[in-house]
Biopython code that builds the backbone (N, CA, C, O; Angstrom):
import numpy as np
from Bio.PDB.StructureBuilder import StructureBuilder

atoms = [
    (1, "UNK", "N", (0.843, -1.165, 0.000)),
    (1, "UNK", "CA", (0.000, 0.000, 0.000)),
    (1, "UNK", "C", (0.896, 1.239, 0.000)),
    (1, "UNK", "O", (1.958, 1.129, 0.614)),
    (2, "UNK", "N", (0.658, 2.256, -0.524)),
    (2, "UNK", "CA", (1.417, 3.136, -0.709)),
    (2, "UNK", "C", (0.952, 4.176, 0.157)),
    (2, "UNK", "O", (-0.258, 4.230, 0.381)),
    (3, "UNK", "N", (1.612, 4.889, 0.604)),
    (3, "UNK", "CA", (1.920, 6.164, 1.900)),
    (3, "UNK", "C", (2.075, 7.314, 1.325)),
    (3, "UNK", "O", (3.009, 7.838, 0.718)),
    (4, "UNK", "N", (0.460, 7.801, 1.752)),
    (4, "UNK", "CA", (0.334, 9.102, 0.458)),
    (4, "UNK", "C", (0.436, 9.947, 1.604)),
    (4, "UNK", "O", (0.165, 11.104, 1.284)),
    (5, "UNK", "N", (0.706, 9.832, 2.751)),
    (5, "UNK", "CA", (0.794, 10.979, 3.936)),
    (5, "UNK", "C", (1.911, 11.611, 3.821)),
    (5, "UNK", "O", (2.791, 10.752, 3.773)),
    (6, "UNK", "N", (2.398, 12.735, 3.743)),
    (6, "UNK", "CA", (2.956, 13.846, 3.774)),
    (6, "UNK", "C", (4.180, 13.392, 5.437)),
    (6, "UNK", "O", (3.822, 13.065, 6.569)),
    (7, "UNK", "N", (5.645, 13.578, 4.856)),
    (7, "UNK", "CA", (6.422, 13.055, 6.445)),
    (7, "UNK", "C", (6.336, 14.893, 6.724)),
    (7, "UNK", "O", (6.129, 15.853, 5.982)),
    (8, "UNK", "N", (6.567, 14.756, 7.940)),
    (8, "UNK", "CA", (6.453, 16.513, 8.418)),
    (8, "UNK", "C", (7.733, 16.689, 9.155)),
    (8, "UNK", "O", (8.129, 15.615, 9.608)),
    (9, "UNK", "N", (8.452, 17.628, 9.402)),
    (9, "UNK", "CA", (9.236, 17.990, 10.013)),
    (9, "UNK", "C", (9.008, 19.454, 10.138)),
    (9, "UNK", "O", (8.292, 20.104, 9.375)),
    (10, "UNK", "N", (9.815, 20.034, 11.382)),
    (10, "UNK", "CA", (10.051, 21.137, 11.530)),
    (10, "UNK", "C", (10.864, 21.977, 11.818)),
    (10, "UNK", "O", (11.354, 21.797, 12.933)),
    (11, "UNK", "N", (11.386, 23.217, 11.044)),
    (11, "UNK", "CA", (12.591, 23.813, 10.648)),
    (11, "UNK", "C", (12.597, 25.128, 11.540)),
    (11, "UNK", "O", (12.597, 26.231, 10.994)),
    (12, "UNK", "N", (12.601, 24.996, 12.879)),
    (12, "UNK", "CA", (12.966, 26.414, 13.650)),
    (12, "UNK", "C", (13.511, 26.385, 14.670)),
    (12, "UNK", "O", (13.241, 25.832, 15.736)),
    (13, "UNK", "N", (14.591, 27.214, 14.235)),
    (13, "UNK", "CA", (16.287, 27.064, 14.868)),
    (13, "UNK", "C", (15.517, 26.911, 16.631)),
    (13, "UNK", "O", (15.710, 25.814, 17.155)),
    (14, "UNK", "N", (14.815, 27.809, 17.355)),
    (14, "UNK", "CA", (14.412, 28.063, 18.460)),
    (14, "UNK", "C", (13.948, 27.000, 18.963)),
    (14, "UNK", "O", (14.531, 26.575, 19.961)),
    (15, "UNK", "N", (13.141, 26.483, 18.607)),
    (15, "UNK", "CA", (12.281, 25.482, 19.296)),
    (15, "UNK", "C", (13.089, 23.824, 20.017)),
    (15, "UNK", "O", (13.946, 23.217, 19.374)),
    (16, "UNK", "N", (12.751, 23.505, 20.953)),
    (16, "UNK", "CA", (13.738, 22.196, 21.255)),
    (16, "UNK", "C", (12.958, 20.926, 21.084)),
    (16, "UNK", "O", (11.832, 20.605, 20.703)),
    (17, "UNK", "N", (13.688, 20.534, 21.386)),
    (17, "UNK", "CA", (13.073, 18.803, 20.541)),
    (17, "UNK", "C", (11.796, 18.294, 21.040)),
    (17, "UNK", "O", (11.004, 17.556, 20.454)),
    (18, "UNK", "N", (11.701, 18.897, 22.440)),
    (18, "UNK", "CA", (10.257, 18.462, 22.820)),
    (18, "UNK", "C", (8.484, 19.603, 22.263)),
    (18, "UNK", "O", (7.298, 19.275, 22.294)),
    (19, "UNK", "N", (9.179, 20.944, 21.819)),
    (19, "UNK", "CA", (8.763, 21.376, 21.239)),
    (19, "UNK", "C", (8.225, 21.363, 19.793)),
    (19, "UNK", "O", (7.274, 21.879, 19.208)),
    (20, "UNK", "N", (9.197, 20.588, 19.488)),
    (20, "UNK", "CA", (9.280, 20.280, 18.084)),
    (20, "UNK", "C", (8.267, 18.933, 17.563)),
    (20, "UNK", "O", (7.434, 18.635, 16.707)),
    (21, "UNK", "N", (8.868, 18.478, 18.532)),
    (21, "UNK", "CA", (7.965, 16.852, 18.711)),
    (21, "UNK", "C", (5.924, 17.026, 18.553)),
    (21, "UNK", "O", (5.061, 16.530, 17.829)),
    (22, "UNK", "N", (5.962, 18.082, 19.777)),
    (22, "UNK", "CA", (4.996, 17.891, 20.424)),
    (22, "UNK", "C", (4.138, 18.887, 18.875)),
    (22, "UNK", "O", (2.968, 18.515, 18.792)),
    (23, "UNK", "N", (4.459, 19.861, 17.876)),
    (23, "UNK", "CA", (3.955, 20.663, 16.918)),
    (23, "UNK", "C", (3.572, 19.175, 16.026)),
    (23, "UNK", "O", (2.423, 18.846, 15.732)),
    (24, "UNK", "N", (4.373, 18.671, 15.807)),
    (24, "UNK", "CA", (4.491, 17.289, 15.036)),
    (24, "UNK", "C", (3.360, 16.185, 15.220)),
    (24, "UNK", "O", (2.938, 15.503, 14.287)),
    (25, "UNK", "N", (2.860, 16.078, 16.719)),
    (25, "UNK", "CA", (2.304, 15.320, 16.989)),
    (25, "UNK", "C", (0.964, 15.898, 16.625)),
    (25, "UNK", "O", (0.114, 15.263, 16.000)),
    (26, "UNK", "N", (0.807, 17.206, 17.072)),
    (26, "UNK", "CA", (-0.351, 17.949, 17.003)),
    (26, "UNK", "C", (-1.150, 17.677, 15.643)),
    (26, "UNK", "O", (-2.341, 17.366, 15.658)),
    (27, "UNK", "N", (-0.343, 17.828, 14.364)),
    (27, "UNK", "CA", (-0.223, 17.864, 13.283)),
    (27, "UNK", "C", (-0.870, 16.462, 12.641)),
    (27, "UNK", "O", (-1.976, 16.286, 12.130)),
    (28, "UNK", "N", (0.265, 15.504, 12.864)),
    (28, "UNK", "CA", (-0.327, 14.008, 12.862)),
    (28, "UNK", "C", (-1.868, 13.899, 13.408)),
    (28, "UNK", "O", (-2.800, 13.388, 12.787)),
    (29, "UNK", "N", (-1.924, 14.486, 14.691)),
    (29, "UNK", "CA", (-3.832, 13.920, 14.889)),
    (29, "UNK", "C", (-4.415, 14.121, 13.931)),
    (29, "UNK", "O", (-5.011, 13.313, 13.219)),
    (30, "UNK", "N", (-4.265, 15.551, 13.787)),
    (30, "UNK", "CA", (-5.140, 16.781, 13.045)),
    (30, "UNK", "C", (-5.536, 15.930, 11.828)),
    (30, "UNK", "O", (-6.702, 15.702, 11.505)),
    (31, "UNK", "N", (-4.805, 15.632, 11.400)),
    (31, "UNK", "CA", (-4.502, 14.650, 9.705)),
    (31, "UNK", "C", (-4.877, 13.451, 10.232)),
    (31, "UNK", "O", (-4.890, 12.856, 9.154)),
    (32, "UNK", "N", (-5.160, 12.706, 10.937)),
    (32, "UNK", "CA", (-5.565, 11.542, 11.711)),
    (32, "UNK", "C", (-7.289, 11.778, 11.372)),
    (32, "UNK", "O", (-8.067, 11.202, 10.611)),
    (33, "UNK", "N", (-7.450, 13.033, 12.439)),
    (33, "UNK", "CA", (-8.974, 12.771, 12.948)),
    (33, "UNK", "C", (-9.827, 13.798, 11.754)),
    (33, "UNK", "O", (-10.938, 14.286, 11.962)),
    (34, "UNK", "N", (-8.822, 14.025, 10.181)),
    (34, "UNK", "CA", (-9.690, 15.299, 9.708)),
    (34, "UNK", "C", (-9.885, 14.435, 8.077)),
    (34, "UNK", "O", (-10.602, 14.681, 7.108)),
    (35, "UNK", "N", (-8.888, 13.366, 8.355)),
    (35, "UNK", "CA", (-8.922, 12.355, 6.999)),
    (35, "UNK", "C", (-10.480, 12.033, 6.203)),
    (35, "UNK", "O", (-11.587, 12.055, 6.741)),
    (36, "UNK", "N", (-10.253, 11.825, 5.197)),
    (36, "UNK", "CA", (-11.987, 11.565, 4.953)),
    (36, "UNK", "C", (-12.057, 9.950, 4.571)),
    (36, "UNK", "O", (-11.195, 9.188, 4.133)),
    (37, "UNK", "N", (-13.553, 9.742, 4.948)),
    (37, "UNK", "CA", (-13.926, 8.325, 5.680)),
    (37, "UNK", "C", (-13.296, 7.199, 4.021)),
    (37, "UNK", "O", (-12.694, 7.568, 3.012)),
    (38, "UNK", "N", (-13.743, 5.970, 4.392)),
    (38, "UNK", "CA", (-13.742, 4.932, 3.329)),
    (38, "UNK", "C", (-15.254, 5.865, 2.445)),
    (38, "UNK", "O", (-16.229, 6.483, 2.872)),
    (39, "UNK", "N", (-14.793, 5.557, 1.222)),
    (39, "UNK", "CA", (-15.237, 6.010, 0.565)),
    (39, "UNK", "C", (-16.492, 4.557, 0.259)),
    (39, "UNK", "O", (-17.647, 4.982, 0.273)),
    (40, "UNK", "N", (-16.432, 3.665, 0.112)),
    (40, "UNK", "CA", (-17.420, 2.375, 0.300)),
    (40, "UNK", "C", (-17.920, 1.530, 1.497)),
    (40, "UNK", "O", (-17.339, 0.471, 1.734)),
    (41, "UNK", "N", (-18.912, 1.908, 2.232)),
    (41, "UNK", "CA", (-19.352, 1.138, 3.227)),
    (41, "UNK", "C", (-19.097, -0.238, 2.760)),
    (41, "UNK", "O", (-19.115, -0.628, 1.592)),
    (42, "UNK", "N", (-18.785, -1.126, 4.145)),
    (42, "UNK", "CA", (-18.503, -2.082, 4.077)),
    (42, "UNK", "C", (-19.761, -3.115, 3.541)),
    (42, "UNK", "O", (-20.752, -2.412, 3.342)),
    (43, "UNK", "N", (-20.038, -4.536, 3.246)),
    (43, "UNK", "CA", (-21.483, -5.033, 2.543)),
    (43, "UNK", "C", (-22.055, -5.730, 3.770)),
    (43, "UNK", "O", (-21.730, -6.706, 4.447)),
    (44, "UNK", "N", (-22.863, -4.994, 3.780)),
    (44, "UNK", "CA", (-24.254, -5.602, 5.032)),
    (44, "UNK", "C", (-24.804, -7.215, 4.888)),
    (44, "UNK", "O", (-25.542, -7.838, 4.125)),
    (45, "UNK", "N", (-24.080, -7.462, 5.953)),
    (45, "UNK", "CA", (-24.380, -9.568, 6.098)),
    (45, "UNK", "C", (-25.390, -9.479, 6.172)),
    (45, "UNK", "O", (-26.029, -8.546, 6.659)),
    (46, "UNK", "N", (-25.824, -10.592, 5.623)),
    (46, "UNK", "CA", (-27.212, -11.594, 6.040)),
    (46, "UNK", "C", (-27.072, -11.586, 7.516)),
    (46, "UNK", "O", (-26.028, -12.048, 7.978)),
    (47, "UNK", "N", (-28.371, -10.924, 8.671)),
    (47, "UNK", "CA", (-28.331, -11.897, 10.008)),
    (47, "UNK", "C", (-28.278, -13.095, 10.175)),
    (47, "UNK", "O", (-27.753, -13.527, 11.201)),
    (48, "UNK", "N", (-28.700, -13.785, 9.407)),
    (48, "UNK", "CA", (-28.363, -15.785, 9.323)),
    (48, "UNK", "C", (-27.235, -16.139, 9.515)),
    (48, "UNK", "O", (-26.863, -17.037, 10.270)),
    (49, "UNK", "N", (-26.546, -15.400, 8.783)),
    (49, "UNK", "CA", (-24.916, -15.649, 8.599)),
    (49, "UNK", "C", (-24.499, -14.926, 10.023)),
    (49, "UNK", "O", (-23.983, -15.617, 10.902)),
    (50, "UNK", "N", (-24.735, -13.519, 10.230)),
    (50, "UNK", "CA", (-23.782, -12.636, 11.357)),
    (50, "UNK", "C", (-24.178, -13.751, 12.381)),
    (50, "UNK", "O", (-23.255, -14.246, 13.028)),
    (51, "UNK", "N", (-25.824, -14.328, 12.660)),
    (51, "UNK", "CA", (-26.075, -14.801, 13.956)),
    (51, "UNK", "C", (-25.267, -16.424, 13.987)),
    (51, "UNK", "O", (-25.117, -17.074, 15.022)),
    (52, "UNK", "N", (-24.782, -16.895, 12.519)),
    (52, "UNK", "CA", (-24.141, -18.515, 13.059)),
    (52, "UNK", "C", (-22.469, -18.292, 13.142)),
    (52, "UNK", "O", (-21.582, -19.017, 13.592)),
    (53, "UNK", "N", (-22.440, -16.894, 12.474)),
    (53, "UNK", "CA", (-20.604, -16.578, 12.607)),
    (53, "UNK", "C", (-20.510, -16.254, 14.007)),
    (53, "UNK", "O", (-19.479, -16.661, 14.543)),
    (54, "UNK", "N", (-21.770, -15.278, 15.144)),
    (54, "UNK", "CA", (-21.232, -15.717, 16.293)),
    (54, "UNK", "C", (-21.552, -16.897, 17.409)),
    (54, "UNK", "O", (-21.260, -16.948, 18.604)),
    (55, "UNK", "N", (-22.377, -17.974, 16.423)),
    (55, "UNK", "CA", (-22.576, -19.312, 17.599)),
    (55, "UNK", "C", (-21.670, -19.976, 17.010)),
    (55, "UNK", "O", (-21.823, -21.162, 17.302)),
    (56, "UNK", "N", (-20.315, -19.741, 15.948)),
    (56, "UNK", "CA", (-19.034, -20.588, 15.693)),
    (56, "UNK", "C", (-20.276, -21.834, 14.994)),
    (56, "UNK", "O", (-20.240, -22.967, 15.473)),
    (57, "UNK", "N", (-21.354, -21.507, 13.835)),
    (57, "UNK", "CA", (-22.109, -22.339, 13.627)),
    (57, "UNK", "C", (-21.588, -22.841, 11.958)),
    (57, "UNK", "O", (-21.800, -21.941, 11.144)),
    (58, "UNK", "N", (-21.109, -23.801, 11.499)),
    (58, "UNK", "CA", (-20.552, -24.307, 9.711)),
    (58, "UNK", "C", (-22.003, -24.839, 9.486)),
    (58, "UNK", "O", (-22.917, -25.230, 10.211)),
    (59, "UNK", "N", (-21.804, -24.682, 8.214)),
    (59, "UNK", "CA", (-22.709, -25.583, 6.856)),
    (59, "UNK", "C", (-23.030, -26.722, 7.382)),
    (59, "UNK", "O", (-24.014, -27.024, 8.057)),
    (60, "UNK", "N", (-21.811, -27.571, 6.906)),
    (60, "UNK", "CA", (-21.417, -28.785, 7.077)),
    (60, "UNK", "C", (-20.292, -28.604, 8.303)),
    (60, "UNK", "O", (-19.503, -27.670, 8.445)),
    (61, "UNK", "N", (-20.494, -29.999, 9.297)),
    (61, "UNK", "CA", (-19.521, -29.772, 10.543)),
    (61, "UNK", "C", (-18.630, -30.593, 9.575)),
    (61, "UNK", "O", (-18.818, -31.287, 8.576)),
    (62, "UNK", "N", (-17.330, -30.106, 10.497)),
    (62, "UNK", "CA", (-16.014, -30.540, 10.153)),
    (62, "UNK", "C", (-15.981, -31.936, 10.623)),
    (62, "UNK", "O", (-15.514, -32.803, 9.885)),
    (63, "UNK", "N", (-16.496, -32.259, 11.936)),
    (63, "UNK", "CA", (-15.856, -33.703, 12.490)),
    (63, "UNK", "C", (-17.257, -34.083, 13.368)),
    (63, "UNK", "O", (-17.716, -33.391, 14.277)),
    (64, "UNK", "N", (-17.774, -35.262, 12.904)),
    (64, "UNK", "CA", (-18.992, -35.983, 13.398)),
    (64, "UNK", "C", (-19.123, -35.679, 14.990)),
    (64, "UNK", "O", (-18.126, -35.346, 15.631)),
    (65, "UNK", "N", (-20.171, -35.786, 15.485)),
    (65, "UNK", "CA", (-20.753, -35.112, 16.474)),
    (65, "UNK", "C", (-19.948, -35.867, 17.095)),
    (65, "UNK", "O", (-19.092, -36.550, 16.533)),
    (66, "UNK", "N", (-20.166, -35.815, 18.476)),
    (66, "UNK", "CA", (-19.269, -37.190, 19.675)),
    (66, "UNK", "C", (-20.578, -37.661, 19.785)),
    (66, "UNK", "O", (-20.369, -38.867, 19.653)),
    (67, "UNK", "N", (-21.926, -37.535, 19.954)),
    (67, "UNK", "CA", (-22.959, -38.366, 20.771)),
    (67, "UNK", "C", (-23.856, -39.636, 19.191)),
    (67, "UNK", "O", (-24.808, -40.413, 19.261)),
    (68, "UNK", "N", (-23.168, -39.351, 18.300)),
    (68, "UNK", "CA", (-23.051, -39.967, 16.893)),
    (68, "UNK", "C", (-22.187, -41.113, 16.706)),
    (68, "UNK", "O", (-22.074, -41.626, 15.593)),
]
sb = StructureBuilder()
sb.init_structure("model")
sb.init_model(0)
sb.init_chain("A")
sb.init_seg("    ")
for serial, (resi, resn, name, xyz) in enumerate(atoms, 1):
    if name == "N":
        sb.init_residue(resn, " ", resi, " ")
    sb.init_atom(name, np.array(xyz, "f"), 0.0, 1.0, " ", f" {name:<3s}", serial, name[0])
structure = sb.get_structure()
């Protein structure tokens, strides 16, 4: 995947590294929390399916019952 984000640095003689850091970090959220969404919602399951994907429920079982 390619890394279309912009690397940032900052160029002022004054400022010290924790200063520097901390403009940097600011920056990163900003571009974090201002990004725009997936452009395609993800595809809406069948409940049949969501409700046996969480009882761990298959088609066909893998290995014959034990009381079989």
């Amino acid at each position: 995947m390619v890394n279309r984000r912009p690397k940032l640095t900052i160029v002022a003689p004054n400022a010290s590294p924790e200063e520097a850091a901390a403009v940097v970090a600011a920056l990163e959220r900003f571009m974090r929390e201002t990004a725009p969404r997936a452009a395609t919602p993800p595809l809406a399951m069948n409940p049949w399916q969501r409700a046996a994907l969480h009882e761990a429920v298959a088609r066909t079982p893998e290995l014959p019952a034990p009381w079989t």
